[in-house]
VEXDREN-2710 file (C-alpha; in Angstrom, 1 decimal):
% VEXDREN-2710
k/r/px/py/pz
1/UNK/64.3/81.2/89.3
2/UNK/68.0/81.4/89.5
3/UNK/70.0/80.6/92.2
4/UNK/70.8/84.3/93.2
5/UNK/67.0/84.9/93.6
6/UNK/67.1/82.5/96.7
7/UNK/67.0/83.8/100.3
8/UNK/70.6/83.8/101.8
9/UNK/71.4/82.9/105.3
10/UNK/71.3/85.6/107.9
11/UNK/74.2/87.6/109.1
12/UNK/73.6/85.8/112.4
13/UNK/73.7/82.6/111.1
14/UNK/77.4/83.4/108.8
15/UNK/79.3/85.0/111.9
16/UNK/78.8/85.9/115.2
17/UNK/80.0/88.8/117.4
18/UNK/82.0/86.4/119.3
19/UNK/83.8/85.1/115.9
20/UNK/84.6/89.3/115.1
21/UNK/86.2/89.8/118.9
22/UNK/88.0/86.4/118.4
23/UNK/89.3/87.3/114.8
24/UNK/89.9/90.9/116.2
25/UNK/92.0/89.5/119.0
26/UNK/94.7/86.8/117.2
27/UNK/94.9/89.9/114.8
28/UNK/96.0/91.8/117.5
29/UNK/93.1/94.6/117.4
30/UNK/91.8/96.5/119.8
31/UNK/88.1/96.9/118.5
32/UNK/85.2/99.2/120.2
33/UNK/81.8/97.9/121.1
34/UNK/80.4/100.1/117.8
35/UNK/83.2/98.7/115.4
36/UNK/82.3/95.3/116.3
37/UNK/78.9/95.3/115.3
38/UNK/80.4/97.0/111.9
39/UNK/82.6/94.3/111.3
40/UNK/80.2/92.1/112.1
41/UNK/77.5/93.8/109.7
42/UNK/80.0/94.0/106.7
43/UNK/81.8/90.7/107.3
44/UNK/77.9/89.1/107.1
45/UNK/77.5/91.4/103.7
46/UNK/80.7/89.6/101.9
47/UNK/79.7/86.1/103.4
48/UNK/76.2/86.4/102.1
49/UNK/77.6/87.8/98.5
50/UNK/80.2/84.6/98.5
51/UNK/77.8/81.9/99.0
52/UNK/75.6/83.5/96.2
53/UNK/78.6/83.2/94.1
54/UNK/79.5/79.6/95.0
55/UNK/75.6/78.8/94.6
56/UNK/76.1/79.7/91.1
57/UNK/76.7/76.6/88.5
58/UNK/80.3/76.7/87.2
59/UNK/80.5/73.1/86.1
60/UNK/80.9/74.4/82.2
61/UNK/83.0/77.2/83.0
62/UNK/86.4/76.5/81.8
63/UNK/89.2/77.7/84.1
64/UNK/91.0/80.7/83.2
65/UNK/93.8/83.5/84.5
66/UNK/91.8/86.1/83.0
67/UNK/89.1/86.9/81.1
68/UNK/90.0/88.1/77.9
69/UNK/92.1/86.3/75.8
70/UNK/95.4/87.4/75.6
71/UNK/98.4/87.3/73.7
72/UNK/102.1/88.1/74.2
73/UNK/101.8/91.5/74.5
74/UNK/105.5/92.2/74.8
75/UNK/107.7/93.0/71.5
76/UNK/110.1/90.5/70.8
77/UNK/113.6/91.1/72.2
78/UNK/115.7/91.9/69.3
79/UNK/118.9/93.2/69.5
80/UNK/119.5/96.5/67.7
81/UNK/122.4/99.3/67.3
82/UNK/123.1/101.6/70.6
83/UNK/123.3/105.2/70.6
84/UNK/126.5/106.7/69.1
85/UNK/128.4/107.8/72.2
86/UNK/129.8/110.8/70.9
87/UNK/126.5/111.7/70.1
88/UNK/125.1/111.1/73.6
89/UNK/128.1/112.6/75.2
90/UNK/127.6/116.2/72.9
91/UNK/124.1/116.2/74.9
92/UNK/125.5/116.0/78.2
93/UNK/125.6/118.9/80.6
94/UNK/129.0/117.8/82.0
95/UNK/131.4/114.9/80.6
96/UNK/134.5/113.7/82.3
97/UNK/136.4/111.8/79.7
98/UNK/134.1/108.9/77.7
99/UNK/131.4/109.1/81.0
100/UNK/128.5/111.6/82.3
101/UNK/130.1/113.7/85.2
102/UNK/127.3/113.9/88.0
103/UNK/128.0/115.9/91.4
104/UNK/128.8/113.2/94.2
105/UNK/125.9/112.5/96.7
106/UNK/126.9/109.9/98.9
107/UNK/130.4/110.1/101.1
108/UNK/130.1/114.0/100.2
109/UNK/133.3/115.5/102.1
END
C-alpha cells in the first residue's frame, strides 16, 4: 500500500471557515457567504493533494531545477560580419543620408 492510498485529513480538519474569512480579510477581500464555502472547499482540495505529496518518500530523489537534463541551449556568441549598409539602405522605403528616414511621432508639431 503506498502512501497515496492512505485516508487524508478532512477539509475540516486542514482549514476552517474562520481561517478563509481571516485570509479573505488581511487580503483585503470582500467574500460572500457562498464564495466562502468555495474557498474553503478548494483551499481543503490543494491541502489534501500537498500532504499526499509530502507523504511521499523523497529521501533518494536527488534535487533538481528541472526535470530533463539540459544543456546550453543557446549558440555560442560569435562575432560575425554585419549587413553591408548600402545594401540595407537600397531596401529602405526612405533614407536620409547614411540612416532610415521614419515619420516623427513624438513632439509632432
Amino acid at each position: 500500500m503506498s502512501s497515496l492510498d492512505t485516508e487524508p485529513p478532512s477539509a475540516s480538519e486542514q482549514i476552517s471557515v474562520e481561517e478563509v474569512i481571516h485570509v479573505a480579510k488581511l487580503a483585503r477581500l470582500q467574500l460572500s457567504e457562498e464564495e466562502v464555502k468555495t474557498f474553503t472547499d478548494q483551499l481543503a482540495s490543494v491541502l489534501r493533494y500537498a500532504s499526499q505529496v509530502a507523504a511521499l518518500d523523497t529521501a533518494t530523489v536527488e534535487p533538481t531545477a528541472h526535470p530533463m537534463a539540459m544543456v546550453n541551449v543557446f549558440r555560442e556568441d560569435l562575432p560575425r560580419p554585419g549587413l553591408n549598409r548600402e545594401e540595407v539602405l537600397d531596401q529602405a522605403p526612405a533614407v536620409e543620408g547614411a540612416f532610415f528616414k521614419v515619420p516623427r511621432i513624438v513632439g509632432e508639431e
